[in-house]
Steps between C-alpha positions, in 0.01 A plus 500: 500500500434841660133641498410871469314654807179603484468824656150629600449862600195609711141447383340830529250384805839328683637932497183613588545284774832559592433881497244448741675341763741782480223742535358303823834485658559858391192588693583329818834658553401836426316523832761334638794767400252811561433300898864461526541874385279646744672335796826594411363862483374448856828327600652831336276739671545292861878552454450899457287516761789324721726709396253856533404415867883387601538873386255643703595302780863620511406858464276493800748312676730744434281832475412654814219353773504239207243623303433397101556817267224757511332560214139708501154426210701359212789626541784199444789638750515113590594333245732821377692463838579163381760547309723546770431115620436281167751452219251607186511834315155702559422576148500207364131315466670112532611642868319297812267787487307356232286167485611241229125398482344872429246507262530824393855684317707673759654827376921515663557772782731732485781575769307671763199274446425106502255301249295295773255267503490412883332744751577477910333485782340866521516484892852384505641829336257742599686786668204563734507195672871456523484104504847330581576135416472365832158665506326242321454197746430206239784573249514207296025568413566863435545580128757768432493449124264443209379435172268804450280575187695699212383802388510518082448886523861571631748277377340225619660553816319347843365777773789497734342402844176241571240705574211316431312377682522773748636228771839507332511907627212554798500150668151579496351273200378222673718512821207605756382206664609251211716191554867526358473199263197659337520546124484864336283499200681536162329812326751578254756263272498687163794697335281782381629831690651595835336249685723432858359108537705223502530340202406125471695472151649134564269262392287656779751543779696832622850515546603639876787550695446547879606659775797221580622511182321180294342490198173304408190470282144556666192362325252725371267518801715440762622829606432525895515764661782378737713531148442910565446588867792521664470614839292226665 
């Protein structure tokens, strides 16, 4: 003789339950995803970089006495000249100009001008000093290009060259008489105008691209001023 099931649902305090291990395991992964987020956006922003210093590097390799483009205060003739060496329309704001990990909206350029986030070397291009490629004697500690702080006040666009601190223009900040592999002081890491500092915006690290061409992530900190002076 068959017998009827007995089904019982949940007791109120059994859901209550249940919803609460959800809610734990909800809570661990979200940290999770969001960590796993931010490194991909570094991963991302590592990969433009690549790309943004291979570019520089062929133009100076090509250009004559293999200089990097010229550019003078914030003017972005750099990253304009570009064009001509990476495969990426300059208008657009999802270009290799711009940082996946920016904090702050970035308005698109237009056809004459690029939406960036990354500043260079202020030395590098200045016109005055006429630097060449095989000028700088420790290529691969030399940062070429940077995160640098956005500036919310125009388009939330980066200042195009490093120029703070003043060692990224004069040599002068701390070069006298001070050891290569000493640290320069982090004054500024806020996106609140045109501020020309690096910009420590991945989980405390900066996004570079040297001299030689590779990308990496420095640790808030750990700047040195053999990552800027190039000549020694």
């Amino acid at each position: 003789m068959n017998k009827s099931l007995k089904i019982r649902g949940f007791t109120l305090v059994e859901l209550l339950v249940v919803i609460s291990i959800i809610g734990l395991l909800a809570g661990l992964a979200v940290p999770a995803i969001n960590g796993a987020l931010k490194k991909a956006k570094s991963g991302a922003c590592l990969a433009n970089l690549r790309q943004i210093g291979l570019g520089l590097i062929t133009y100076a390799a090509e250009g004559s006495g293999g200089t990097f483009p010229q550019s003078t205060g914030q003017d972005a003739a750099w990253a304009t000249e570009l064009g001509k060496y990476i495969n990426t329309t300059t208008q657009s704001k999802k270009s290799i100009f711009v940082c996946p990990g920016c904090e702050k909206p970035v308005t698109e350029g237009t056809d004459t001008t690029v939406a960036i986030t990354y500043g260079v070397h202020s030395a590098l291009v200045d016109p005055t000093k006429n630097v060449a490629i095989n000028d700088v004697i420790r290529p691969s500690d030399v940062i070429l290009v940077g995160d640098v702080c956005q500036d919310p006040g125009n388009k939330g666009w980066s200042p195009n060259r490093i120029e703070n601190p003043a060692i990224f223009s004069t040599q002068s900040g701390g070069r006298s008489g001070t050891s290569l592999d000493a640290a320069i002081a982090v004054t500024e890491d806020t996106d609140t105008g045109n501020n020309a500092w690096l910009r420590y915006r991945h989980q405390g690290r900066v996004n570079v691209v040297m001299v030689d061409g590779h990308a990496e992530s420095i640790k808030k900190g750990s700047v040195l001023n053999k990552h800027v002076v190039y000549d020694q």
